[in-house]
MDAnalysis code that builds the backbone (N, CA, C; Angstrom):
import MDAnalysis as mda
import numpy as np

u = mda.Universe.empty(456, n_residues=152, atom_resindex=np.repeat(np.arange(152), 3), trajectory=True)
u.add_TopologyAttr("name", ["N", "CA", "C"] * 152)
u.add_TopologyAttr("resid", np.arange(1, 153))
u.add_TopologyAttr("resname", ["UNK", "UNK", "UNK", "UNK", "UNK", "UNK", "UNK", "UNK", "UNK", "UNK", "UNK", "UNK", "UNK", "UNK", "UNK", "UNK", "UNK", "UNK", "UNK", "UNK", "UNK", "UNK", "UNK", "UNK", "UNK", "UNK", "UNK", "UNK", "UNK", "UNK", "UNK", "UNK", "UNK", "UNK", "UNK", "UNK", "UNK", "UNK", "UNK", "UNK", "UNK", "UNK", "UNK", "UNK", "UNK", "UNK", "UNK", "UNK", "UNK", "UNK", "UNK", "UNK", "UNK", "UNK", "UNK", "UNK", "UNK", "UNK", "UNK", "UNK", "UNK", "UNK", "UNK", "UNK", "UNK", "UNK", "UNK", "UNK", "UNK", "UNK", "UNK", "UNK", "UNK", "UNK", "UNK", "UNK", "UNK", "UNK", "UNK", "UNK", "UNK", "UNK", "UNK", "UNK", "UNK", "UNK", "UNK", "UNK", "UNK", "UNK", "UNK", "UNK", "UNK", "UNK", "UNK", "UNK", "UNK", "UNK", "UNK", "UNK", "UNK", "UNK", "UNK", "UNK", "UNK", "UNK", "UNK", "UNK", "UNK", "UNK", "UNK", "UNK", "UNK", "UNK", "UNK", "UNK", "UNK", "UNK", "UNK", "UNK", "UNK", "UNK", "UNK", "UNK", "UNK", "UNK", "UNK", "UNK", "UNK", "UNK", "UNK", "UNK", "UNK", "UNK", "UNK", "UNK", "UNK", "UNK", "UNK", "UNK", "UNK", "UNK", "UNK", "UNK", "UNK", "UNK", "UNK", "UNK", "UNK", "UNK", "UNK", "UNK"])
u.atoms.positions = np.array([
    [96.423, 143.240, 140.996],
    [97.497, 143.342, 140.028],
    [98.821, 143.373, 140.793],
    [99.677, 142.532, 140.422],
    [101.065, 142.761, 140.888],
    [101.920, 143.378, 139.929],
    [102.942, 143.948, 140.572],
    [104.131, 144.264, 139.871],
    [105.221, 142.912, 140.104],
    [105.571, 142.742, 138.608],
    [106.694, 142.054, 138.932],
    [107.653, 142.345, 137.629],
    [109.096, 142.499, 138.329],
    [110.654, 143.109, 138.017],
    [111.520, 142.121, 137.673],
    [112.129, 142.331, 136.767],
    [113.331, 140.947, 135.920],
    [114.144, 141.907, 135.593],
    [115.350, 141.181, 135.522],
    [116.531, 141.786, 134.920],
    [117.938, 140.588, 134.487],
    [118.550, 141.344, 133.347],
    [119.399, 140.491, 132.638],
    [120.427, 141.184, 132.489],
    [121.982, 141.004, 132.732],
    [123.093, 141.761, 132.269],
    [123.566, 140.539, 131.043],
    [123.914, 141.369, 129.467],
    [124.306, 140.796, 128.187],
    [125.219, 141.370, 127.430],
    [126.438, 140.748, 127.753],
    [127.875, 141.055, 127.115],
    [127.382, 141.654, 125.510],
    [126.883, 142.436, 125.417],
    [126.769, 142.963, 124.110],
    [126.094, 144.759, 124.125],
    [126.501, 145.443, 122.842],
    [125.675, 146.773, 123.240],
    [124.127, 146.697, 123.439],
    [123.630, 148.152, 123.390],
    [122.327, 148.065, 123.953],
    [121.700, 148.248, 122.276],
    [122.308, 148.378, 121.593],
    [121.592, 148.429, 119.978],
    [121.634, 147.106, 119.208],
    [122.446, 145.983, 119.670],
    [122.307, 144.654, 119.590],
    [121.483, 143.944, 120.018],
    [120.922, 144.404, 121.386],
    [120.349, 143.727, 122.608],
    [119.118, 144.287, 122.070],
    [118.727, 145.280, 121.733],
    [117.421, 146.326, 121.226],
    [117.206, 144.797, 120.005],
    [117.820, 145.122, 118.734],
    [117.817, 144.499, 117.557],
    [116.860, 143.034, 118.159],
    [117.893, 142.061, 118.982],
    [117.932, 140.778, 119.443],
    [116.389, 140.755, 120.139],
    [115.905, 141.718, 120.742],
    [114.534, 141.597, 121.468],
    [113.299, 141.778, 120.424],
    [113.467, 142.760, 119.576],
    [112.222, 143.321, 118.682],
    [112.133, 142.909, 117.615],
    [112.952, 142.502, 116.851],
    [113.258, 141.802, 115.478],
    [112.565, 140.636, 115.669],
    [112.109, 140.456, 114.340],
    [110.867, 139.548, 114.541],
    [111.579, 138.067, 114.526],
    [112.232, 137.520, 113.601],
    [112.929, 136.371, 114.014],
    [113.287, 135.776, 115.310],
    [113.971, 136.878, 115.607],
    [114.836, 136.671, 116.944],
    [113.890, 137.003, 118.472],
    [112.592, 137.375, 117.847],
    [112.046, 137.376, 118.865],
    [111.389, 136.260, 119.091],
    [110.757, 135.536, 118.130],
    [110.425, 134.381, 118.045],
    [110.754, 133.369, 118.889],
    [112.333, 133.226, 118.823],
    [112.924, 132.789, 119.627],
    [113.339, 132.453, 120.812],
    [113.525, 133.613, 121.741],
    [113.413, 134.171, 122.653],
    [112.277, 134.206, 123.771],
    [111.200, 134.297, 122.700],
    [109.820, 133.981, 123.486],
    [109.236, 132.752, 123.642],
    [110.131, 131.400, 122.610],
    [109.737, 130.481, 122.749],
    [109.761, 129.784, 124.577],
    [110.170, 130.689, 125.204],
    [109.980, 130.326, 126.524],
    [108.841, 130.005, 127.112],
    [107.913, 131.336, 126.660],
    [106.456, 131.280, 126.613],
    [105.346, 130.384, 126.046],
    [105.784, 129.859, 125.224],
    [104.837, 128.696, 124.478],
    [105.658, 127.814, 123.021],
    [106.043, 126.736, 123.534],
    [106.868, 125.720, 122.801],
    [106.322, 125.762, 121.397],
    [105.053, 126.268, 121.003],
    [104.936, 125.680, 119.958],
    [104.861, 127.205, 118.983],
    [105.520, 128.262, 119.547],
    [105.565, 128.623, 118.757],
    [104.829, 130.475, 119.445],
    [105.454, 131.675, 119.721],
    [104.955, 132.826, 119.763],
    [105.503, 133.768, 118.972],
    [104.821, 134.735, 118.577],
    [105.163, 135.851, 117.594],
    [104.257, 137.497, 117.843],
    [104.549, 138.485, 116.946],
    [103.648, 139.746, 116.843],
    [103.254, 140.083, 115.827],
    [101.554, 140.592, 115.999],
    [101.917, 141.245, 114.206],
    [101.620, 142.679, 114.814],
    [101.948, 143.699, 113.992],
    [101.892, 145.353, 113.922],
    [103.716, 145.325, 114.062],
    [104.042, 146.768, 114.658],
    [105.058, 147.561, 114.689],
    [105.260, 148.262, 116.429],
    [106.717, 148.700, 115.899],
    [106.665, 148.907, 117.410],
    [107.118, 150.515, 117.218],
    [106.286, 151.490, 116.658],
    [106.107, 152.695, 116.708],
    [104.938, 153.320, 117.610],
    [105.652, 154.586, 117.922],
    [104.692, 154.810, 119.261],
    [102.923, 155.344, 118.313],
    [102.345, 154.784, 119.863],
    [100.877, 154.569, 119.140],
    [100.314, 153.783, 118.746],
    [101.331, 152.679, 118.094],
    [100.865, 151.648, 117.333],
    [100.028, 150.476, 117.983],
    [99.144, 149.526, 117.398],
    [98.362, 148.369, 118.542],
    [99.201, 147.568, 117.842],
    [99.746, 146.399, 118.764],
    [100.669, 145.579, 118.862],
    [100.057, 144.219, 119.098],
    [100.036, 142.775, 118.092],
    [99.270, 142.014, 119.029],
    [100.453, 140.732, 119.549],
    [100.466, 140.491, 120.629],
    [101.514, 139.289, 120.761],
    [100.600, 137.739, 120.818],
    [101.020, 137.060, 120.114],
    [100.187, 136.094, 119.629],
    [101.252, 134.456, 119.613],
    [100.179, 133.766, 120.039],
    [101.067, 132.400, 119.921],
    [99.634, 130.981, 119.806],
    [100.034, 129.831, 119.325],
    [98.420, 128.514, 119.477],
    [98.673, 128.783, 120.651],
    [96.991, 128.531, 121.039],
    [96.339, 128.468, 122.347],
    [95.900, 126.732, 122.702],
    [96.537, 126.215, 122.091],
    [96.766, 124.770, 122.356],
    [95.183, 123.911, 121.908],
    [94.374, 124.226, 121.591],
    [93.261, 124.083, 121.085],
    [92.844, 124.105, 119.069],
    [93.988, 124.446, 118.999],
    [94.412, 124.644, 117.261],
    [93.820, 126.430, 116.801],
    [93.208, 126.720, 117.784],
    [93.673, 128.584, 117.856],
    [94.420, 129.346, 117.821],
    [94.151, 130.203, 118.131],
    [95.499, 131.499, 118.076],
    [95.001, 132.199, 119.384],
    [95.911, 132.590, 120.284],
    [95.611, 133.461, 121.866],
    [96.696, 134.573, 121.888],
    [96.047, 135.290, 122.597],
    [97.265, 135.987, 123.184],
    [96.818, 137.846, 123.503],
    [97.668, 138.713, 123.193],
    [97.307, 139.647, 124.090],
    [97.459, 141.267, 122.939],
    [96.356, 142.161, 123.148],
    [96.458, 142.946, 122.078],
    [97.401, 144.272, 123.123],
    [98.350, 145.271, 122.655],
    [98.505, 146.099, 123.310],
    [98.654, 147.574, 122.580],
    [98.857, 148.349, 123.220],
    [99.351, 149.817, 122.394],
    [100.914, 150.258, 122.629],
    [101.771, 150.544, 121.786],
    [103.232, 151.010, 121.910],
    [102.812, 152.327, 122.620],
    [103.320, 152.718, 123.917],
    [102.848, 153.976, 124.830],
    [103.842, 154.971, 124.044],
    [105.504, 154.251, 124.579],
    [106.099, 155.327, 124.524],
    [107.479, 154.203, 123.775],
    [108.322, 155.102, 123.287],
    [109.430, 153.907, 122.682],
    [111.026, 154.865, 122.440],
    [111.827, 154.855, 123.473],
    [113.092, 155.460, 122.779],
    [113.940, 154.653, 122.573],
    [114.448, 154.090, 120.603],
    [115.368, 153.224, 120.648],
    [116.994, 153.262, 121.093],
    [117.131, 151.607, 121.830],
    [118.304, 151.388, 122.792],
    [117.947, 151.757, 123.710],
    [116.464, 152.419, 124.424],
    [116.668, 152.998, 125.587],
    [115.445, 152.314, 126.561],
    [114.227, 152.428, 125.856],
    [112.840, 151.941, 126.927],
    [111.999, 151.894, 125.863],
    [110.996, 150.835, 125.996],
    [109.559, 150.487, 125.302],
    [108.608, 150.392, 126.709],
    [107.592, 151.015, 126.658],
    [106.460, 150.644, 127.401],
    [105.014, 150.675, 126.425],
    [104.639, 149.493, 126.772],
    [103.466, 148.658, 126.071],
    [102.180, 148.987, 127.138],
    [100.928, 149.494, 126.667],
    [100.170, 149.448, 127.642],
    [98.837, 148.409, 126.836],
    [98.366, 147.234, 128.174],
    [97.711, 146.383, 127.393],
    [95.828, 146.535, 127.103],
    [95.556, 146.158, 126.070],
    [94.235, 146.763, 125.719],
    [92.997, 145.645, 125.751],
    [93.417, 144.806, 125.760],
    [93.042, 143.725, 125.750],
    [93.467, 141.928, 125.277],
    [93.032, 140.897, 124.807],
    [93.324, 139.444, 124.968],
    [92.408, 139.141, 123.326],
    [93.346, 137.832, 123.161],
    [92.511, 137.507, 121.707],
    [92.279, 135.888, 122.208],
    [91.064, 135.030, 122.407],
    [90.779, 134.079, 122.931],
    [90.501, 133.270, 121.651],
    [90.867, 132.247, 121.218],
    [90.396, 131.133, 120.384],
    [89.866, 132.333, 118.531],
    [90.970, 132.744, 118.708],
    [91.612, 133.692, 117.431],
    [90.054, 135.387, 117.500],
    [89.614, 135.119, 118.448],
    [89.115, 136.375, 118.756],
    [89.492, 137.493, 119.459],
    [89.110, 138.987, 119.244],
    [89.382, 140.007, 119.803],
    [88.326, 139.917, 120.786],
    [89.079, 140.348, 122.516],
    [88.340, 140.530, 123.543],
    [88.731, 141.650, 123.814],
    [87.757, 142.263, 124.224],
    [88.289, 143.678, 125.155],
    [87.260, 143.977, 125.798],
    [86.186, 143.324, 126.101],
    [84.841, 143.876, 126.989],
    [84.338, 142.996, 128.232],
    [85.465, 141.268, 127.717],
    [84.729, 140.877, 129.104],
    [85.951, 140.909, 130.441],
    [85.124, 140.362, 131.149],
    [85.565, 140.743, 132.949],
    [87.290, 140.206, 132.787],
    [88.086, 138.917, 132.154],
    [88.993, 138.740, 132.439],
    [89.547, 139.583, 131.446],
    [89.530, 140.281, 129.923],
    [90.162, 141.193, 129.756],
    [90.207, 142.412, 130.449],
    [89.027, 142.732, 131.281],
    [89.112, 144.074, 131.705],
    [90.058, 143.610, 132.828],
    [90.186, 142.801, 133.445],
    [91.414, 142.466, 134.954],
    [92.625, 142.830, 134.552],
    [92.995, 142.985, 133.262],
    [94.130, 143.600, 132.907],
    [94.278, 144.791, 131.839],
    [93.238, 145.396, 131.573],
    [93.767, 145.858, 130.642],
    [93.910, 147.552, 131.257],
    [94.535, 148.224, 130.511],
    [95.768, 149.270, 131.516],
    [96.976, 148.361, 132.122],
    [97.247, 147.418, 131.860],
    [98.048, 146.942, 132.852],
    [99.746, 147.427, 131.579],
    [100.349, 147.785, 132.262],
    [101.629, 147.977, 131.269],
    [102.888, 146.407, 131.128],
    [103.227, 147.056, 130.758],
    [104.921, 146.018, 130.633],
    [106.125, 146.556, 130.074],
    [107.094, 147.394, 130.314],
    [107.821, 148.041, 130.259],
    [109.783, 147.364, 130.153],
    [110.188, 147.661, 128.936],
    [111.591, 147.421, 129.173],
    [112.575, 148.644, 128.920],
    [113.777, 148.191, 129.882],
    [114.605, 149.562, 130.090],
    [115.564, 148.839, 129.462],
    [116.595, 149.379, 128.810],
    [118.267, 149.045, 128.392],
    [119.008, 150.476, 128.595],
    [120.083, 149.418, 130.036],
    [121.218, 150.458, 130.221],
    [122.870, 149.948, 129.804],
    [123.145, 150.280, 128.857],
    [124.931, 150.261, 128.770],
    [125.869, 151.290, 129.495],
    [126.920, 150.120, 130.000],
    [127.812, 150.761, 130.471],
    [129.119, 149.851, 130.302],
    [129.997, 150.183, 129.340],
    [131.198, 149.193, 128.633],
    [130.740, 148.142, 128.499],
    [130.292, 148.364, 127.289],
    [129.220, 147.254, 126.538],
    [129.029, 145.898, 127.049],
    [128.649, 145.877, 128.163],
    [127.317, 145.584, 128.692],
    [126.051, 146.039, 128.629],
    [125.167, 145.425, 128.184],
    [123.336, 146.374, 128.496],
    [122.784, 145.408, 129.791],
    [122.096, 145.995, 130.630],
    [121.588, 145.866, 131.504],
    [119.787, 145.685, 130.999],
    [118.881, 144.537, 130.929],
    [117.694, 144.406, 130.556],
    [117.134, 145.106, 131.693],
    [116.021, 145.510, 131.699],
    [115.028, 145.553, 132.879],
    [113.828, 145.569, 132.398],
    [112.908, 144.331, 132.877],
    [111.595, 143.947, 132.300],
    [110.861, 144.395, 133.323],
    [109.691, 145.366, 133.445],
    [108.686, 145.317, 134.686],
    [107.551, 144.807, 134.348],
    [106.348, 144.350, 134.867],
    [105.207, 144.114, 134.380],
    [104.095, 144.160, 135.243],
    [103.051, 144.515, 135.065],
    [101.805, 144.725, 135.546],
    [101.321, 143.296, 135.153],
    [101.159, 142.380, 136.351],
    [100.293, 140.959, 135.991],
    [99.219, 140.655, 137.085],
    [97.936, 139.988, 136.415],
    [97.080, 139.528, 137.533],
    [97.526, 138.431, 138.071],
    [97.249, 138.442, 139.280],
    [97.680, 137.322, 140.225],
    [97.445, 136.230, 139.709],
    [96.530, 135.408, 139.095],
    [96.879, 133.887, 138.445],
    [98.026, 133.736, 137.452],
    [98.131, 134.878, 136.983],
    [99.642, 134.533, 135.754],
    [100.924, 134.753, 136.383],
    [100.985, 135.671, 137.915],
    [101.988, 135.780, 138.845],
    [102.903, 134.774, 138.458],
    [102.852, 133.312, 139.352],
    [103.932, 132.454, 139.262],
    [104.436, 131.752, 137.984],
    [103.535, 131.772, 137.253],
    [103.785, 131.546, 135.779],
    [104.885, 132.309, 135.090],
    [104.520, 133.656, 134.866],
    [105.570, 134.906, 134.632],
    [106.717, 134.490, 135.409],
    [106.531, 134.529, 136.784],
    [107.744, 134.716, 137.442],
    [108.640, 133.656, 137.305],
    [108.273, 132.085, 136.702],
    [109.056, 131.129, 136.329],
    [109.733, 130.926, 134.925],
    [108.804, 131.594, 133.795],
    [109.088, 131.579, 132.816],
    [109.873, 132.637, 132.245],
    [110.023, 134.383, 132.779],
    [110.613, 135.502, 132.288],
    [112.139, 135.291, 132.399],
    [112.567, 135.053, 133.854],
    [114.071, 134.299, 133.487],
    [114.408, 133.256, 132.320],
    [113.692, 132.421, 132.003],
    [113.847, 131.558, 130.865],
    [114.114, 132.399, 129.624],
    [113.314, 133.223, 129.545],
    [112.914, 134.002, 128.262],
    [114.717, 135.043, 128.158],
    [114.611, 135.643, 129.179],
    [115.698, 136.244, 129.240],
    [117.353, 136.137, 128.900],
    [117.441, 134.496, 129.372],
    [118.440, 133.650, 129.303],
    [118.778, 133.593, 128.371],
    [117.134, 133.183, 127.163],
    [117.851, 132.926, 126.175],
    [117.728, 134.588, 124.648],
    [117.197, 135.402, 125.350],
    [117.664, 136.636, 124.847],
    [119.044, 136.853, 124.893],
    [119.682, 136.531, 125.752],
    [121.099, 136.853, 126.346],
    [121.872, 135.666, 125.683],
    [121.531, 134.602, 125.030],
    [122.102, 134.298, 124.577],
    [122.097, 134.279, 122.572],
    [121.519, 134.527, 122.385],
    [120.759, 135.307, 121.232],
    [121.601, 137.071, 120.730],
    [121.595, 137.370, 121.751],
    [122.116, 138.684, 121.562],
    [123.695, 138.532, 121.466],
    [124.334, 137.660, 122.907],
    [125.417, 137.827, 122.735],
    [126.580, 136.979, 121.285],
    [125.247, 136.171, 121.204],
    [125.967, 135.575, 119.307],
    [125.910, 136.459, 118.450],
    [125.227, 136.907, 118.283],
    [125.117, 138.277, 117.075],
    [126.492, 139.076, 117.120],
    [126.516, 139.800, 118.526],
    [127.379, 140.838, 119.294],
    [128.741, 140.650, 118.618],
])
Protein backbone atom coordinates (compact mmCIF):
# COMPACT_ATOMS: atom_id res chain seq x y z
CA UNK A 1 0.00 0.00 0.00
CA UNK A 2 1.26 3.42 -0.72
CA UNK A 3 0.51 6.66 0.57
CA UNK A 4 -0.06 9.17 -1.81
CA UNK A 5 -0.59 13.26 -1.01
CA UNK A 6 -2.30 16.01 -3.40
CA UNK A 7 -2.99 19.34 -2.78
CA UNK A 8 -4.90 22.35 -4.33
CA UNK A 9 -4.93 26.13 -3.27
CA UNK A 10 -8.82 27.71 -4.49
CA UNK A 11 -9.51 31.37 -4.47
CA UNK A 12 -12.70 30.69 -2.65
CA UNK A 13 -13.84 29.91 1.17
CA UNK A 14 -13.54 26.59 2.66
CA UNK A 15 -17.58 26.29 2.87
CA UNK A 16 -17.73 26.83 -0.95
CA UNK A 17 -14.90 24.52 -1.63
CA UNK A 18 -16.70 21.90 1.05
CA UNK A 19 -20.22 22.57 -0.97
CA UNK A 20 -18.18 22.28 -4.60
CA UNK A 21 -16.56 18.74 -3.51
CA UNK A 22 -19.65 16.83 -1.81
CA UNK A 23 -22.66 18.11 -3.53
CA UNK A 24 -23.74 15.70 -5.70
CA UNK A 25 -23.91 17.63 -9.00
CA UNK A 26 -20.81 19.23 -8.66
CA UNK A 27 -19.23 16.30 -7.72
CA UNK A 28 -20.09 14.61 -10.66
CA UNK A 29 -18.19 16.84 -12.30
CA UNK A 30 -15.19 17.09 -10.80
CA UNK A 31 -14.73 13.42 -10.77
CA UNK A 32 -15.32 13.22 -14.29
CA UNK A 33 -11.54 13.06 -14.28
CA UNK A 34 -11.87 9.61 -13.14
CA UNK A 35 -14.05 8.08 -15.74
CA UNK A 36 -15.37 10.10 -18.89
CA UNK A 37 -18.40 8.47 -18.97
CA UNK A 38 -19.65 9.39 -16.12
CA UNK A 39 -18.90 8.91 -11.85
CA UNK A 40 -21.16 9.51 -8.95
CA UNK A 41 -22.23 8.31 -5.02
CA UNK A 42 -25.10 6.94 -3.56
CA UNK A 43 -25.56 7.18 0.52
CA UNK A 44 -24.55 10.37 2.60
CA UNK A 45 -21.74 11.76 3.99
CA UNK A 46 -22.65 11.49 7.76
CA UNK A 47 -20.36 9.94 10.07
CA UNK A 48 -20.87 6.15 10.02
CA UNK A 49 -22.54 6.16 7.02
CA UNK A 50 -21.47 3.37 3.94
CA UNK A 51 -20.79 5.47 1.05
CA UNK A 52 -20.62 3.86 -2.43
CA UNK A 53 -18.54 5.76 -5.18
CA UNK A 54 -19.67 4.38 -8.35
CA UNK A 55 -19.13 5.01 -12.07
CA UNK A 56 -19.69 2.21 -15.83
CA UNK A 57 -17.06 -0.16 -15.63
CA UNK A 58 -16.85 0.06 -19.34
CA UNK A 59 -18.45 -3.33 -19.90
CA UNK A 60 -22.15 -1.76 -19.59
CA UNK A 61 -21.81 -2.33 -15.59
CA UNK A 62 -21.52 -0.38 -12.77
CA UNK A 63 -17.82 -0.55 -10.63
CA UNK A 64 -16.45 1.10 -8.14
CA UNK A 65 -15.70 1.25 -4.44
CA UNK A 66 -17.93 0.80 -1.20
CA UNK A 67 -16.62 2.89 1.89
CA UNK A 68 -17.60 4.03 5.52
CA UNK A 69 -17.72 8.00 6.48
CA UNK A 70 -14.98 7.48 9.60
CA UNK A 71 -15.00 10.82 10.77
CA UNK A 72 -16.42 14.24 9.09
CA UNK A 73 -16.00 17.95 10.46
CA UNK A 74 -17.78 20.31 8.01
CA UNK A 75 -15.26 22.90 6.13
CA UNK A 76 -12.73 21.08 7.95
CA UNK A 77 -11.75 17.07 7.16
CA UNK A 78 -13.66 13.90 5.80
CA UNK A 79 -11.91 10.62 6.22
CA UNK A 80 -13.46 7.67 4.32
CA UNK A 81 -12.28 4.28 5.36
CA UNK A 82 -12.66 1.69 2.41
CA UNK A 83 -14.71 -1.57 2.89
CA UNK A 84 -14.67 -2.92 -0.08
CA UNK A 85 -15.24 -2.80 -4.40
CA UNK A 86 -18.48 -3.38 -6.45
CA UNK A 87 -17.30 -5.42 -9.72
CA UNK A 88 -19.75 -5.70 -12.76
CA UNK A 89 -22.66 -4.05 -10.41
CA UNK A 90 -21.73 -6.51 -7.54
CA UNK A 91 -20.81 -6.15 -3.88
CA UNK A 92 -17.23 -7.54 -3.13
CA UNK A 93 -15.77 -7.59 0.09
CA UNK A 94 -14.32 -11.19 0.56
CA UNK A 95 -12.10 -11.69 -2.33
CA UNK A 96 -8.19 -11.26 -2.32
CA UNK A 97 -8.25 -7.92 -4.52
CA UNK A 98 -10.89 -6.34 -2.26
CA UNK A 99 -9.19 -7.42 0.76
CA UNK A 100 -5.65 -5.56 -0.80
CA UNK A 101 -7.44 -2.59 0.09
CA UNK A 102 -9.83 -2.59 2.25
CA UNK A 103 -8.89 -0.50 5.59
CA UNK A 104 -7.22 1.49 3.22
CA UNK A 105 -8.46 5.27 3.99
CA UNK A 106 -8.66 8.49 1.84
CA UNK A 107 -8.81 11.53 3.69
CA UNK A 108 -9.46 15.35 2.82
CA UNK A 109 -8.33 18.37 4.85
CA UNK A 110 -9.60 22.15 4.06
CA UNK A 111 -7.53 24.97 5.41
CA UNK A 112 -8.57 28.80 4.95
CA UNK A 113 -6.60 31.51 5.38
CA UNK A 114 -8.00 34.98 3.55
CA UNK A 115 -10.21 33.12 1.62
CA UNK A 116 -8.20 30.91 0.16
CA UNK A 117 -8.85 27.02 1.14
CA UNK A 118 -6.02 24.95 0.87
CA UNK A 119 -7.32 21.10 -0.43
CA UNK A 120 -5.34 18.27 0.96
CA UNK A 121 -6.21 14.83 -0.49
CA UNK A 122 -4.21 11.78 1.14
CA UNK A 123 -4.83 8.28 0.10
CA UNK A 124 -4.06 4.82 0.94
CA UNK A 125 -3.61 3.06 -2.72
CA UNK A 126 -2.36 -0.37 -3.90
CA UNK A 127 0.47 -0.18 -6.01
CA UNK A 128 -1.24 -0.98 -9.48
CA UNK A 129 -3.65 2.08 -9.10
CA UNK A 130 -0.38 4.16 -7.83
CA UNK A 131 0.38 5.86 -11.23
CA UNK A 132 -3.05 6.02 -12.29
CA UNK A 133 -4.15 8.10 -9.09
CA UNK A 134 -1.12 9.96 -9.26
CA UNK A 135 -1.93 11.17 -12.96
CA UNK A 136 -5.44 11.60 -12.68
CA UNK A 137 -5.97 13.39 -8.87
CA UNK A 138 -4.36 16.63 -10.19
CA UNK A 139 -6.87 16.52 -13.04
CA UNK A 140 -9.66 16.00 -10.68
CA UNK A 141 -8.49 18.79 -8.54
CA UNK A 142 -8.02 21.36 -11.26
CA UNK A 143 -11.16 21.06 -12.10
CA UNK A 144 -12.66 21.22 -8.46
CA UNK A 145 -10.82 24.49 -8.35
CA UNK A 146 -12.36 25.52 -11.03
CA UNK A 147 -15.87 24.59 -10.12
CA UNK A 148 -15.54 26.10 -6.80
CA UNK A 149 -13.99 29.21 -7.77
CA UNK A 150 -17.24 29.98 -10.21
CA UNK A 151 -19.66 29.52 -7.58
CA UNK A 152 -17.33 31.68 -5.03
Amino acid sequence: MEKLKFEVKINAPAQAVWATMLDDATYREWTSAFSETGSFYEGDWNPGSEIRFLGPDGEGSVGGMIATVEEIRPHEFVSLRYLGQIVGGVEDRTSDAAKGFIGAHENYSFTEAGGVTRVEVELDSVDEWAAMLNDTWPVALAKLKDLAEARA
